[in-house]
C-alpha positions in Angstrom: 0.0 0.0 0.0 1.4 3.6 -1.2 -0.1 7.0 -0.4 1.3 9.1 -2.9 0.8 13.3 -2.9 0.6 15.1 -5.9 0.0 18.9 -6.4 -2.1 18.5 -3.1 -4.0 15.6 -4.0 -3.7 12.0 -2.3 -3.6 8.7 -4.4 -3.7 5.8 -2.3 -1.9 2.7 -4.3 -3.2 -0.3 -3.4 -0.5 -3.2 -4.7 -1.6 -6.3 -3.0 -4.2 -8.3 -2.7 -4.4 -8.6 1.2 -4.8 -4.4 0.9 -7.5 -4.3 -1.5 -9.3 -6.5 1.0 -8.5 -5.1 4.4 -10.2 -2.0 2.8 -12.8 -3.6 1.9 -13.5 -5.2 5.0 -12.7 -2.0 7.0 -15.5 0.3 4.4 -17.9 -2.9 4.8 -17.5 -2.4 9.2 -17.6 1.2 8.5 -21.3 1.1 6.9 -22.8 -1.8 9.0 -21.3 0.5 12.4 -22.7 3.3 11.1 -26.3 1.9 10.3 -26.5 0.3 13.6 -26.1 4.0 14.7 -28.4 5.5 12.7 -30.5 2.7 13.5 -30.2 3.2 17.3 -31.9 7.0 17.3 -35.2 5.5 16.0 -38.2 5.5 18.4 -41.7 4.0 18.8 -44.7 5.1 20.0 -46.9 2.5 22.1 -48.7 1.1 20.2 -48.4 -0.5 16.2 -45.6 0.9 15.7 -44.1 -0.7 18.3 -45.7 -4.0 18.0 -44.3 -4.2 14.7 -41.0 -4.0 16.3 -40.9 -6.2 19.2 -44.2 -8.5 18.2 -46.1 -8.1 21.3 -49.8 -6.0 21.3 -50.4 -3.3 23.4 -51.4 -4.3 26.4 -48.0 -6.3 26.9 -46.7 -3.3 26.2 -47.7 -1.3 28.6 -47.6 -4.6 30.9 -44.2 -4.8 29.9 -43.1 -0.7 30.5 -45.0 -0.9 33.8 -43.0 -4.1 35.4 -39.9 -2.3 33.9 -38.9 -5.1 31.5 -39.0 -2.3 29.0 -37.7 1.2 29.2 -39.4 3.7 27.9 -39.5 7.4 28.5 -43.2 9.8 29.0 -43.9 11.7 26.5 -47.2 13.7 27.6 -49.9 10.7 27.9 -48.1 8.1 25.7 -45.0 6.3 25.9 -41.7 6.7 24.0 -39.3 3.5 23.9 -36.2 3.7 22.0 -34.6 1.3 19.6 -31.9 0.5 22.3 -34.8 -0.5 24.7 -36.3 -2.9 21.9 -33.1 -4.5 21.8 -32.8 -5.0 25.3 -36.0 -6.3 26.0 -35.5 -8.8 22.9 -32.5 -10.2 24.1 -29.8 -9.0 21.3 -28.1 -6.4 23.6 -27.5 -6.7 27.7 -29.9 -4.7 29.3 -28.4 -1.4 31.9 
């Protein structure tokens, strides 16, 4: 791998193979870090939206926020809960 500058412009050689593919592994981590993180600042209402996303009706919701298996945050009368929180209470990240 060469980074050449010419006339204030970078040209990255890339001579091998192993190169060509640790940048494409590292642009392919890039993207799938940075859609989990676009990912994380969705948020669901109580409600269909959020029963499309975790699978349970509303009543288990609210069950659920109520005996704290699923954080959520007040927004007025209704219920926020963040992507995070779906995650948690699905099992695919620890919980805090």
């Amino acid at each position: 791998m060469k980074l050449a500058f010419d006339n204030g412009e970078a040209t990255l050689n890339l001579d091998s193979y192993e190169d060509r593919k640790m940048l494409e592994l590292s642009a392919k981590a890039y993207g799938e870090r940075k859609a989990d993180q676009e990912a994380l600042t969705k948020n669901y209402r109580v409600g269909q939206e959020l029963q499309k996303r975790i699978g349970i009706g509303r009543s288990k919701q609210y069950e659920a926020i109520h005996n704290k298996q699923l954080r959520a945050k007040v927004d007025g009368k209704s219920f926020i809960v963040s992507e995070l929180a779906c995650r948690e209470y699905m099992g695919d990240v620890p919980s805090k």
